[in-house]
C-alpha positions in Angstrom: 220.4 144.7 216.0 216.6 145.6 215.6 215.6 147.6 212.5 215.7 151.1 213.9 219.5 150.5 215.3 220.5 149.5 211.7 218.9 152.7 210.4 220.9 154.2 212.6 223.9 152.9 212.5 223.2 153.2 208.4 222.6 156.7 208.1 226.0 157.9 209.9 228.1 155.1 207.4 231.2 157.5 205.8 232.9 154.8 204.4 233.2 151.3 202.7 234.6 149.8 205.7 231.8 151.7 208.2 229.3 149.3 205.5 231.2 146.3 206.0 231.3 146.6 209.4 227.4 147.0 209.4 227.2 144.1 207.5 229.2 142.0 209.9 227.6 142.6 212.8 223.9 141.8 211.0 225.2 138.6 209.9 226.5 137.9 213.3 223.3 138.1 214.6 221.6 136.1 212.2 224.2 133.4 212.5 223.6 133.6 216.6 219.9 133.4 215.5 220.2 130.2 214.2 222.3 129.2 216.6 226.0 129.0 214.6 227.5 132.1 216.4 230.5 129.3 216.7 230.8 129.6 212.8 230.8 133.3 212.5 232.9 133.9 209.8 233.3 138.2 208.8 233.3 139.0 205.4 236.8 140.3 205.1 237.6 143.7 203.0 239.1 141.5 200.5 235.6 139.8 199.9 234.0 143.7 199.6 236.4 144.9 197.3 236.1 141.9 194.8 232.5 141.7 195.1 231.7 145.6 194.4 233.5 145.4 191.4 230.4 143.9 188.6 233.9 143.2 186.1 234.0 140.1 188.5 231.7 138.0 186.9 233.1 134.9 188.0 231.9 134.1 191.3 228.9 136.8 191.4 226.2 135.2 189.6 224.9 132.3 187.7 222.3 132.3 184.8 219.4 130.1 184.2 215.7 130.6 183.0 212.4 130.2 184.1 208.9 129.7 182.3 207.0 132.9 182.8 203.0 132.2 182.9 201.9 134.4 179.8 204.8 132.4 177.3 208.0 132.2 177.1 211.5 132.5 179.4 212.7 135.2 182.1 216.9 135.5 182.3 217.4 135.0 186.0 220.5 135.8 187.6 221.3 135.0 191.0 224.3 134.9 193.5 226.5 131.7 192.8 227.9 131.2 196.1 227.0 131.3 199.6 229.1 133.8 201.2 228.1 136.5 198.3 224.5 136.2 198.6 224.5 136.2 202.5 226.4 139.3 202.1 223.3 140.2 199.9 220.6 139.4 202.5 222.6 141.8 205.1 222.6 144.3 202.4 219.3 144.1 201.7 218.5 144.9 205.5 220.0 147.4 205.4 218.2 149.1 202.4 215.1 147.7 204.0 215.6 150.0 207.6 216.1 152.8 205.9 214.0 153.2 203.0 209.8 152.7 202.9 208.4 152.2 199.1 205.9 154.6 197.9 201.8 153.8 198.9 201.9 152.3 195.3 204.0 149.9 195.4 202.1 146.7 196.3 205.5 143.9 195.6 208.4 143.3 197.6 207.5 145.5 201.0 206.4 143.8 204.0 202.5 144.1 204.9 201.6 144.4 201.0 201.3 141.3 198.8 199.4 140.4 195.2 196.1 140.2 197.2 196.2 143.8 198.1 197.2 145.2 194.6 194.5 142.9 193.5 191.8 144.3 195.7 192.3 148.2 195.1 190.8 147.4 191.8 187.9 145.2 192.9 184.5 145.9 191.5 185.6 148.6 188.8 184.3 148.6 185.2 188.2 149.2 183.5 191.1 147.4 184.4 194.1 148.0 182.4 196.9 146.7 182.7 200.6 147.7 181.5 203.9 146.0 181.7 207.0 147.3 181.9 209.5 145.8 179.0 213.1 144.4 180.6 212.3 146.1 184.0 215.6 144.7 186.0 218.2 145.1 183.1 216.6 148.5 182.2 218.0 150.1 185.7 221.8 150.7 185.6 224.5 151.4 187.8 224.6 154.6 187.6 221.0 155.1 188.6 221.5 153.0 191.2 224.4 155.0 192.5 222.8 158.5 192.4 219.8 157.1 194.1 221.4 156.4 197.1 222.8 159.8 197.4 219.1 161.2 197.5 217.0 161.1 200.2 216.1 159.5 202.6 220.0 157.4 202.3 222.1 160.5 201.8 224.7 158.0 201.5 228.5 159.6 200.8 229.8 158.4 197.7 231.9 155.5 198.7 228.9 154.2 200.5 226.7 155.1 197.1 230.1 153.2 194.8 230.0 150.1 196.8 226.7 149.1 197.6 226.0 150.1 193.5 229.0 147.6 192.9 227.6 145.0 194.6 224.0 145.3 193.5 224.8 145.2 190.0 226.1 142.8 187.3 227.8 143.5 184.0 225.8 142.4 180.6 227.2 142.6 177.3 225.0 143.2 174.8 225.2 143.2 171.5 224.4 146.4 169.7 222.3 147.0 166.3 225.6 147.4 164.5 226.8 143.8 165.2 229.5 145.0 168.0 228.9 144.1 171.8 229.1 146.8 174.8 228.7 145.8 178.2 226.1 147.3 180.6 226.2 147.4 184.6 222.6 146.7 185.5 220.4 144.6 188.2 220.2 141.3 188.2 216.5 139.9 188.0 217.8 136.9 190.8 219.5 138.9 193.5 217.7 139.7 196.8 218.6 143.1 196.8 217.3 143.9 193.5 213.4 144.3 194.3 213.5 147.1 196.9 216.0 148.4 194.6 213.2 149.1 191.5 210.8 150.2 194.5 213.3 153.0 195.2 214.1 153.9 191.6 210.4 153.8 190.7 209.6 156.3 193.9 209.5 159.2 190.9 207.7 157.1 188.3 205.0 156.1 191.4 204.9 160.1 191.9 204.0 161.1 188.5 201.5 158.2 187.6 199.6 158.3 191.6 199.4 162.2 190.0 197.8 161.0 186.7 195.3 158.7 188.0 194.1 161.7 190.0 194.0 163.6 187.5 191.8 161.2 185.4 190.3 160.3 188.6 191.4 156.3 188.7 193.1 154.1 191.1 196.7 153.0 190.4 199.1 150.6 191.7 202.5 148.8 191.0 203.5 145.0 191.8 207.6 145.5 189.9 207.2 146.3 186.3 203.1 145.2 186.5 200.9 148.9 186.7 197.5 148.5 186.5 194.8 151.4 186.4 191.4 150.8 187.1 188.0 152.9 187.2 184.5 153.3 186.7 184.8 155.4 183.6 186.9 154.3 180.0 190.1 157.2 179.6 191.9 154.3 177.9 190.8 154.2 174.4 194.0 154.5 171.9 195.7 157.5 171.4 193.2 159.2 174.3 194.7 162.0 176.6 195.8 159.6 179.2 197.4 156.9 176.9 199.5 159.8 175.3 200.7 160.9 178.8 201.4 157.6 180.5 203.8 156.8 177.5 205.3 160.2 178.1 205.6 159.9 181.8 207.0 156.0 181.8 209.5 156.9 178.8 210.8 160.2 180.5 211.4 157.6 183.8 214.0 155.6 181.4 211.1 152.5 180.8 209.3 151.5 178.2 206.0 149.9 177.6 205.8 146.2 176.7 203.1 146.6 173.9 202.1 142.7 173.3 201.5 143.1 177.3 199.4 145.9 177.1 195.4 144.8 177.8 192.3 146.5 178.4 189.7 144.6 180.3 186.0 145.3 181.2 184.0 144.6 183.6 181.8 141.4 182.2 185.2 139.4 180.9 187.9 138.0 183.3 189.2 141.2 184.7 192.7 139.8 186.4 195.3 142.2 188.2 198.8 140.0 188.8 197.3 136.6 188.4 194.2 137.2 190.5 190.6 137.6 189.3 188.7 140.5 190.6 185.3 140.6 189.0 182.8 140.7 192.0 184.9 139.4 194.5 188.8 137.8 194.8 189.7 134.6 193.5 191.8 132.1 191.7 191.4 130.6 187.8 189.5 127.6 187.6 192.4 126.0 186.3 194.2 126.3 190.0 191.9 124.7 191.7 191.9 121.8 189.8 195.7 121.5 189.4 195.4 120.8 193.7 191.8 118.5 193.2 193.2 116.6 190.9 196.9 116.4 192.6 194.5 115.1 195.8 192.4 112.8 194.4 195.5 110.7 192.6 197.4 110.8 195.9 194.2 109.4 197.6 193.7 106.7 195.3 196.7 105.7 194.0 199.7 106.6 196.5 202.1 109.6 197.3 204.6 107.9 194.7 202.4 107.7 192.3 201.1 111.5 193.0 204.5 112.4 193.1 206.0 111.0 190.2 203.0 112.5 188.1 202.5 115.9 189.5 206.8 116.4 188.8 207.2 116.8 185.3 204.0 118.7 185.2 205.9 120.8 187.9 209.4 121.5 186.3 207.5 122.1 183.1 205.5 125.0 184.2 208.3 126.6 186.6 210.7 125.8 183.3 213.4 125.7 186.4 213.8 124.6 189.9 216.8 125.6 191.7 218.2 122.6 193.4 217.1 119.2 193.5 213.6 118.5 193.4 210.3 119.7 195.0 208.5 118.3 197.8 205.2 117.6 197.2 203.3 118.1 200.5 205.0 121.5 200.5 204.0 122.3 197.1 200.3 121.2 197.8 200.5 123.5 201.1 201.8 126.7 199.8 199.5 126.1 197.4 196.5 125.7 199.7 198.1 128.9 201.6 197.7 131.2 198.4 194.1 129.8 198.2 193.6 130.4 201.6 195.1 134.0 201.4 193.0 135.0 197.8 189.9 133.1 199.1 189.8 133.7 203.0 190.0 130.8 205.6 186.3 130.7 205.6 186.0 129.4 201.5 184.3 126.5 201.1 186.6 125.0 198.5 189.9 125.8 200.1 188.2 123.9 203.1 187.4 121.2 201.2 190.7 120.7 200.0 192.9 121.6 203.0 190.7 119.1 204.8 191.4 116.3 202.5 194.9 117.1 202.5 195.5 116.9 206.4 193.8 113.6 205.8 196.2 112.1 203.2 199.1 113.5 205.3 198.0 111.8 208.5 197.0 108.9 206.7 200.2 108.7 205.4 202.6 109.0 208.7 200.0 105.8 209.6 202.3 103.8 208.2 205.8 104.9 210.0 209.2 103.6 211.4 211.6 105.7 212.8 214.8 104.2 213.0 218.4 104.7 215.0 219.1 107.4 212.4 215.6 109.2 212.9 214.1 108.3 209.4 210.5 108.5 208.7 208.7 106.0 206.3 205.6 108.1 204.9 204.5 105.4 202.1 205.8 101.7 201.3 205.3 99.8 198.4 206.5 96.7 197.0 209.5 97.2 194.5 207.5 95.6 191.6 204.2 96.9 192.6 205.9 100.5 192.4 207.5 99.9 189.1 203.6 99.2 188.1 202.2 102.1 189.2 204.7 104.3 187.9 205.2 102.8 184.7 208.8 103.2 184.9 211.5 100.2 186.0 213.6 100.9 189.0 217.4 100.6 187.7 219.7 99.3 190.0 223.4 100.0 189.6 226.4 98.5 191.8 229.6 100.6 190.4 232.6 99.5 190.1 234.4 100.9 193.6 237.8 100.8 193.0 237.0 103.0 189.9 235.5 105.6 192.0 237.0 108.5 194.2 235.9 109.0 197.5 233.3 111.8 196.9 231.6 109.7 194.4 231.6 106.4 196.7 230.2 108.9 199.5 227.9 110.3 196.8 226.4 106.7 195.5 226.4 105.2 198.5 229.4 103.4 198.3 229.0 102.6 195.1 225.3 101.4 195.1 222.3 103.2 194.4 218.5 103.2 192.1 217.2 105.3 190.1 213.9 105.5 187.9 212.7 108.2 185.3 209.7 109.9 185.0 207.5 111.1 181.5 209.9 113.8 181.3 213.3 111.9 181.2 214.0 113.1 184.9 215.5 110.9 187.0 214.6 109.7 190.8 217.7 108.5 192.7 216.9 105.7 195.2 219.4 105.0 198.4 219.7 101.2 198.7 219.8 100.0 202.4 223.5 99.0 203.3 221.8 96.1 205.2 221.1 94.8 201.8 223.5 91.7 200.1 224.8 92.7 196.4 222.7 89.2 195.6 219.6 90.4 197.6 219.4 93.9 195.4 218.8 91.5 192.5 215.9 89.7 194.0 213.0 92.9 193.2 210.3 90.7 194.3 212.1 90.3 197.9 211.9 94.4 198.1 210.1 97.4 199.0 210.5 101.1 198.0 209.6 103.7 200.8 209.0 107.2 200.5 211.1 108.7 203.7 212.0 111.8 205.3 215.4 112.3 207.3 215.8 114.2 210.6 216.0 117.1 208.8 212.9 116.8 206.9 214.3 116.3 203.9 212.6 113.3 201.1 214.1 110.9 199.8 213.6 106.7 198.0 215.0 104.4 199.7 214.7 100.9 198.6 214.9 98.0 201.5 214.0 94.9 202.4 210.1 93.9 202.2 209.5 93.1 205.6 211.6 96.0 207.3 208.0 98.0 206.8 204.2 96.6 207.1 202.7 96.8 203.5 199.3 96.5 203.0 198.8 94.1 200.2 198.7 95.7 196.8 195.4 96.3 195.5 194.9 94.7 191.8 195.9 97.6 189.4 194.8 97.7 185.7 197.7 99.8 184.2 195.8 101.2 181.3 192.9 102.4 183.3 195.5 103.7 185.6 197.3 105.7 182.5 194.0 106.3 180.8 192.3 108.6 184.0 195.7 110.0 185.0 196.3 111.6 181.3 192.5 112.9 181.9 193.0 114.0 184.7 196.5 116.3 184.5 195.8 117.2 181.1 192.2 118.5 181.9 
C-alpha cells in the first residue's frame, strides 16, 4: 500500500478490527519488502486487545537511561519485544498518511531535520531558547484519545480507544503526600510517540507562530526545544512577551524548564539544537576533533586500538547503547554524514576527514581473507602484540562442557571463547577458531587476533592461528608514549 491508499483505507476505519486489519496488510507488505512474505505472521485480535490495554506493563516496554548532552539522564522507554513494536512501526504509518505537523515543527516529519530549525534563525541578533520540562510524560491518554477524534483523523471512538491504548504506558508516580497514583502517558522510546507530540502541539504551534508575529520574530519547534529569534530584544524578564509565552505554554498543559531557559546574543555562541548559527552553520569545535583525533589513532596505531579507545569514550557519553556494541566505521561515518549535512559537501574540513577515512577503510580491507563461511579479516595482529597495544590481556577460557546446556555451548562456542576489557570494565568477547587444539590456545605467541566482519556485516574478534593471515611485522611500540599521547589526545 502507498501512503495515499493507507490514508484512505485509514480515514473510513469504524472499528478496532477495521485498524488491525490495516495494520496487517502494512506489515505484510513490509515483510514482502524484505523479502519474508513466507514468514508473514498477522497480529491476531488477541495481540490488539492485550497490547491497547497500558495496565499490561509486562511485555510493552522496557526502561533504561541515556546521558542527555547538557547533564544528567533521560527515562527512555521502549517496546520490549518484537512483535509489539513492529505493530508500532505500522501504527505509526498510519498516523504518518494521515496527519502533516504544523510549518513549525522542524523534528520527526520527513523533509525537516535539526539543520533546518537551525537555519531559520541564522544571522539574527537574539536567540532564545526554551525547553519544555518532562515533554513525553506530560501528554496523557486522554489527550491522546480526544486528539484523534479532531481533525484531520475524525477517528470513531474505538479507533481513538485503541490506538490511545497502545500508544501509551502507565507510570506510577508518587505524589507530594507520600502515596503513588498511576498515570497513562507516552513513552519517550516508542516510535509512535514523536508524531504523536507534533499533533498535540498543532495548538501550542498555533498560538506561539501568532506571538512571534505579533512581536515580529521567527519561531520554530524541534519536540520540547522552541527557540525564538530576531533582530530586536522582547526577551528581557518579566517583558510583555515572556509574560505571554508562559501563559500560552501553561494554558497548552506544559511547563517551562527554567535551568533550560537561555538568552543568547549575537557576538557569543548562539546554538539552536546543538548547531551553531552565528554567521553561518556549523559544528562545536569539540566535534570535529572527537572524529580527527578518532582518525589519526586508527591511522597510526590500528582499528583495534582506535576501537578499543574510542568505546568507553562512546558508552560514556550516550550513557546507553541498546544492544551489543557499536561499530566503529559506522560511528565515524554517520558522523562524517552530520558534518557533511551542517557543513555542506563542499567544507574543507569534512573533506579532509572523509578523505582520510575512505583511506583507512580501504587500507584496511588490504589486508583480507574471505573464507568458506564468507568472513572478512579487516585488521590482524599478533595476540601478544594486541594485548600491548591495548593494555589489556586477552583471557582465554575453555568451560567445563558437560556443565553447560546447550544454549550456552552454542553461545561460547562450544565451550571456548576470549575476552579482554577495556578502561571502562567493558568486556570484548573473542570467538576462538574451532581449528584450534585446547594446547594450541595456550601458546599466545603462536596466535593472531583479527578484526572480522561476517556475511552479514556484522564485527566481531576472532582469535586464530598466526599464519591463517599475512601480518606485517609489528612495529616497535613504546607503551607509555603510546598511553601518554592517547590520554592527550581523547581527553583534549
Amino acid at each position: 500500500m502507498d501512503k495515499e491508499q493507507i490514508r484512505q483505507t485509514a480515514l473510513q476505519m469504524k472499528t478496532r478490527e477495521d485498524l488491525l486489519t490495516l495494520l496487517n496488510r502494512i506489515k505484510r507488505d513490509e515483510m514482502e519488502k524484505l523479502d519474508f512474505a513466507d514468514k508473514f505472521h498477522p497480529f491476531t485480535a488477541k495481540h490488539m486487545n492485550y497490547y491497547c490495554n497500558p495496565k499490561n506493563a509486562f511485555h510493552r516496554y522496557r526502561q533504561f537511561k541515556i546521558k542527555k548532552k547538557s547533564g544528567g539522564f533521560r527515562q527512555i522507554m521502549a517496546p520490549r519485544n518484537r512483535s509489539f513494536m513492529f505493530m508500532l512501526d505500522c501504527l505509526n504509518e498510519v498516523l504518518k498518511a494521515v496527519y502533516t505537523p504544523s510549518q513549525y515543527a522542524m523534528g520527526f516529519t520527513e523533509g525537516r531535520s535539526v539543520v533546518l530549525n537551525a537555519s531559520k534563525h541564522k544571522g539574527a541578533n537574539y536567540v532564545f531558547n526554551i525547553d519544555l520540562k518532562d515533554f513525553f510524560p506530560s501528554i496523557e491518554q486522554p489527550r491522546v484519545w480526544k486528539r484523534l477524534q479532531l481533525q484531520p483523523f475524525n477517528f470513531p471512538v474505538p479507533v481513538a480507544s485503541a490506538i490511545a491504548g497502545l500508544c501509551c504506558m502507565k507510570e506510577t508516580r508518587e505524589m507530594s503526600d507520600g502515596t503513588k497514583k498511576d498515570f497513562y502517558v507516552l513513552p519517550q522510546g516508542a516510535p509512535t510517540s514523536p508524531i504523536i507530540t507534533n499533533m498535540i502541539c498543532d495548538k501550542l504551534d498555533h498560538r506561539l507562530g501568532g506571538l512571534a508575529r505579533r512581536f515580529g520574530l521567527n519561531y520554530t519547534r524541534y519536540a520540547d526545544d522552541i527557540t525564538f529569534s530576531s533582530m530586536h530584544n522582547v526577551y528581557q524578564e518579566n517583558s510583555e512577551f515572556r509574560k505571554e509565552l508562559a501563559r500560552i505554554i501553561g494554558n497548552q498543559g506544559f511547563t517551562m524548564n527554567e535551568q533550560k531557559t537561555r538568552l543568547l546574543k549575537r557576538g557569543s555562541r548562539q546554538e539552536v539544537t546543538g548547531i551553531t548559527i552565528s554567521d553561518r552553520l556549523n559544528v562545536s569545535q569539540k566535534y570535529v576533533r572527537d572524529i580527527r583525533n578518532i582518525l589519526y589513532i586508527w591511522e597510526k596505531y590500528g582499528y583495534a586500538v582506535a576501537y578499543s579507545k574510542f568505546l568507553p569514550k562512546y558508552k560514556e557519553e550516550k550513557g546507553h547503547v541498546k544492544k551489543g556494541n557499536p561499530d566503529l566505521m559506522n560511528v565515524i561515518d554517520g558522523k562524517l554524514m552530520y558534518l557533511k549535512m551542517v557543513k555542506g559537501k563542499e567544507d574543507s574540513v569534512y573533506k579532509r576527514m572523509y578523505a582520510k577515512f575512505q583511506i583507512l577503510v580501504e587500507k584496511s580491507y588490504d589486508i583480507k581473507k574471505t573464507n568458506e563461511k564468507n568472513i572478512t579479516y579487516i585488521e590482524t595482529t599478533p595476540l601478544l602484540e594486541f594485548e600491548k597495544k591495548i593494555g589489556s590481556p586477552v583471557e582465554i577460557v575453555i568451560s567445563n562442557q558437560e556443565s553447560q546446556s546447550e544454549a550456552e555451548k552454542k553461545k561460547n562456542d562450544k565451550g571456548r571463547y576470549a575476552y579482554y576489557k577495556l578502561a571502562n570494565g567493558s568486556k570484548i568477547k573473542a570467538s576462538i577458531s574451532k581449528y584450534l587444539s585446547d594446547a594450541e590456545i595456550k601458546t599466545k605467541d603462536k596466535l593472531a587476533i583479527s578484526t572480522c566482519r561476517d556475511a552479514k556485516s556484522k564485527e566481531f574478534m576472532f582469535i586464530h592461528r598466526a599464519g591463517i593471515v599475512t601480518v606485517p611485522p609489528p612495529k616497535p611500540i613504546d607503551i607509555d608514549e603510546l598511553n601518554n599521547e592517547l590520554d592527550s589526545l581523547l581527553s583534549s
